[in-house]
C-alpha positions in Angstrom: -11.5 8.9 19.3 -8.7 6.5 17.6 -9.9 4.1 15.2 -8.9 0.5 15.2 -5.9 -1.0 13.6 -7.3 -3.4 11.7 -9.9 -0.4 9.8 -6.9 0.9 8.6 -7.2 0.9 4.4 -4.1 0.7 1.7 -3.8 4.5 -0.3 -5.5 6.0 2.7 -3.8 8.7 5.3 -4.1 9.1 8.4 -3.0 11.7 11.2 -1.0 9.5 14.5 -0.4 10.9 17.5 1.7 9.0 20.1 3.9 9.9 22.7 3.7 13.7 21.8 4.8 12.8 18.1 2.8 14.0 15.1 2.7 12.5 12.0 0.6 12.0 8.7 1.0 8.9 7.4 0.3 7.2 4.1 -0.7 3.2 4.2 1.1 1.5 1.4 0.9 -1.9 2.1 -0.6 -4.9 4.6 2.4 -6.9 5.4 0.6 -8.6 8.2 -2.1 -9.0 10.4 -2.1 -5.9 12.3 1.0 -4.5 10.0 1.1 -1.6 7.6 4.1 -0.5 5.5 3.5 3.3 5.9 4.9 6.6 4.6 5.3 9.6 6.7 4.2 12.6 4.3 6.8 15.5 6.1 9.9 13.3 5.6 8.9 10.5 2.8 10.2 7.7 4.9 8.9 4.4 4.4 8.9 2.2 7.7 6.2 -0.4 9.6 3.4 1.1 11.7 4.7 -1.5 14.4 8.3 0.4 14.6 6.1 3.7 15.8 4.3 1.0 18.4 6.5 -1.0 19.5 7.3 1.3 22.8 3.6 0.9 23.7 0.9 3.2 22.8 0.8 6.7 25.0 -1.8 8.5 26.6 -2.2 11.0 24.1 -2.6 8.1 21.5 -4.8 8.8 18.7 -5.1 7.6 15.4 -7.8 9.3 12.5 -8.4 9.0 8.9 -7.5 12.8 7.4 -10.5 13.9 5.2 
């Protein structure tokens, strides 16, 4: 089960899933309410966690901190 947005902690990683995409992410920063700067660990790109939402959130949405 995805956890919330807003339990989402700066230095922590997490494993996204959304629209069949994959990705282990890194929170860096809170820029805004429900805003993280993020890193994807496979590529080192830094962008907003709204760019990956901004189409909507999928079926297959999920969202998990990675122990």
């Amino acid at each position: 089960m995805a956890i919330a947005l807003d339990n989402l902690r700066v230095g922590r990683v997490y494993s996204f899933t959304n629209y069949g995409e994959h990705r282990q992410l890194e929170v860096m920063a809170k820029i805004g309410r429900d805003n993280f700067q993020v890193k994807d660990l496979a590529t080192l790109e830094v962008y907003e966690l709204d760019e990956l939402l901004r189409w909507g959130i999928g079926k297959d949405y999920d969202l998990d901190e990675v122990r």
